[in-house]
C-alpha positions as CSV (number, residue, x, y, z in Angstrom):
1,X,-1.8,7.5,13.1
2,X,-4.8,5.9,15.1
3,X,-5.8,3.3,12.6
4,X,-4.8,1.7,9.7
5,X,-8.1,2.9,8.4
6,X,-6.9,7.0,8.7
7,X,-5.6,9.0,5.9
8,X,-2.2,9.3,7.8
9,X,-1.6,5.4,7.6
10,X,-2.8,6.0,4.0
11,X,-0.3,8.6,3.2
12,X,2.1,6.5,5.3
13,X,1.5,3.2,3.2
14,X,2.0,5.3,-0.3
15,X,5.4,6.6,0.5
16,X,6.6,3.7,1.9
17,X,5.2,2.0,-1.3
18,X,6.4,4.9,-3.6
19,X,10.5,4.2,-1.0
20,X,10.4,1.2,-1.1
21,X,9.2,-0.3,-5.0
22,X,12.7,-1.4,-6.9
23,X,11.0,-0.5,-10.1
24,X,7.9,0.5,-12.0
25,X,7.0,-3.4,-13.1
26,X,8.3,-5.3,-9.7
27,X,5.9,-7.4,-8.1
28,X,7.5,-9.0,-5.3
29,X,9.8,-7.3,-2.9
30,X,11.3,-7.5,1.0
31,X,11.6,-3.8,3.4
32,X,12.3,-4.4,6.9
33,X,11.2,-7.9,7.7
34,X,7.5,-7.4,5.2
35,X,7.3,-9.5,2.3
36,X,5.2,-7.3,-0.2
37,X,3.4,-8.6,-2.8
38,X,1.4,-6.9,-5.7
39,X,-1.2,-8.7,-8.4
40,X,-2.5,-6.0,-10.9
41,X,-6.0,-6.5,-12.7
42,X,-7.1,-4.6,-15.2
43,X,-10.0,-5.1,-17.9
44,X,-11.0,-2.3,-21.0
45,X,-14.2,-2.6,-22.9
46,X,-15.6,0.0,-24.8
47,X,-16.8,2.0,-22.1
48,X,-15.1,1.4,-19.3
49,X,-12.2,0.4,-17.7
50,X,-11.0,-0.6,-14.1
51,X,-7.6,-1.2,-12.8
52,X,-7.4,-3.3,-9.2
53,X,-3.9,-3.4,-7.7
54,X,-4.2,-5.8,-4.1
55,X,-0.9,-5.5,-2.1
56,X,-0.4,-8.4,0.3
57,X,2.2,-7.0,3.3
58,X,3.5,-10.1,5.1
59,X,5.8,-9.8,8.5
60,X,7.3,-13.1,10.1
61,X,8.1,-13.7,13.5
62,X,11.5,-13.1,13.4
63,X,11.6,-9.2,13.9
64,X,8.6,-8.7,15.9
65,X,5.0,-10.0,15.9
66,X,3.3,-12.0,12.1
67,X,0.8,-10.2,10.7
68,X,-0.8,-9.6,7.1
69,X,-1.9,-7.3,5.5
70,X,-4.4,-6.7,2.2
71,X,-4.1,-3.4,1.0
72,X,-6.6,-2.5,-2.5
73,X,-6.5,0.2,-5.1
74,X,-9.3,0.5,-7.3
75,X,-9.4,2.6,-10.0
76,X,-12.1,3.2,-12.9
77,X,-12.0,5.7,-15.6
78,X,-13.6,6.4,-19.1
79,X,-11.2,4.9,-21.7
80,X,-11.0,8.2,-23.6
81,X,-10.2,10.6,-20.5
82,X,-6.6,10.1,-18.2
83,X,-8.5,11.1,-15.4
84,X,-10.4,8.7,-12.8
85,X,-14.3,8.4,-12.7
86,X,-13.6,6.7,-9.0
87,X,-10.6,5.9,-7.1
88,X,-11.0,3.7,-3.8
89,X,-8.4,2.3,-1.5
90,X,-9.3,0.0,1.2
91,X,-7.3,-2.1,3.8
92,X,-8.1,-4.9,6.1
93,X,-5.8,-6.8,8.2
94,X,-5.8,-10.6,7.3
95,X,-4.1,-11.8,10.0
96,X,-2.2,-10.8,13.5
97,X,-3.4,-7.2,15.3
98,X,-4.0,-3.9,13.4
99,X,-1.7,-2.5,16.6
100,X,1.1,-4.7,15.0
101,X,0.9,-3.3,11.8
102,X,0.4,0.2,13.0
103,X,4.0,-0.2,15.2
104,X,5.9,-1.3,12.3
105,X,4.3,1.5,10.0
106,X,5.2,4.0,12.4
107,X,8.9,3.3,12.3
108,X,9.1,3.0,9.0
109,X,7.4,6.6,8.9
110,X,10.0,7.5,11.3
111,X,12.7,5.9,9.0
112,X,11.4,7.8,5.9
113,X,11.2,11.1,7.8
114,X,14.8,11.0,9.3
115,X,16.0,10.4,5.3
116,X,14.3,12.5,3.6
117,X,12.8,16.5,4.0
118,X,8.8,16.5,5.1
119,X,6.9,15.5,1.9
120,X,3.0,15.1,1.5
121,X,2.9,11.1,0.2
122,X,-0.7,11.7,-1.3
């Protein structure tokens, strides 16, 4: 994991989301010194639909050095079909160092590996 704009921080982020996520419909929750936050959006007309999840990560000082991050899932499909027309995920680090970020998401790779047999997180 060189960047928080690889597929490995990608795949890291979405099983530590997948971990971590008390339940299907919470919204606000703490892992390791990160305050995680996620807004949905979603909008249906008759021939489209889109789905926008942000995630804001938040780490204080206490455990290490503050940074946030914005993490966004967009997703647009036909209403009739299940499956996606387009689905895009971007990141972007809103404040603090993407080296930050990229420490604490490598120990917490390294936490989820050490509990649980190698998985693919895609």
């Amino acid at each position: 994991m060189k960047s928080i704009h690889n597929k490995s921080f990608l795949d890291v982020w979405h099983g530590l989301y997948l971990d971590s996520r008390p339940g299907p419909t919470a919204d606000h929750w703490q892992i390791d010194g990160v305050d995680w936050i996620v807004e949905t959006y979603r909008t249906t007309t008759r021939d489209i639909s889109f789905h926008i999840e942000t995630h804001v990560l938040t780490h204080g000082r206490q455990s290490g050095p503050s940074w946030r991050l914005l993490v966004v899932v967009e997703r647009w499909w036909n209403p009739d079909s299940v499956d996606a027309l387009r689905s895009t995920v971007w990141r972007h680090t809103l404040q603090g160092r993407d080296k930050s970020v990229l420490d604490w998401f490598k120990r917490q790779r390294d936490r989820l590996e050490a509990e649980l047999p190698p998985r693919s997180f895609a």
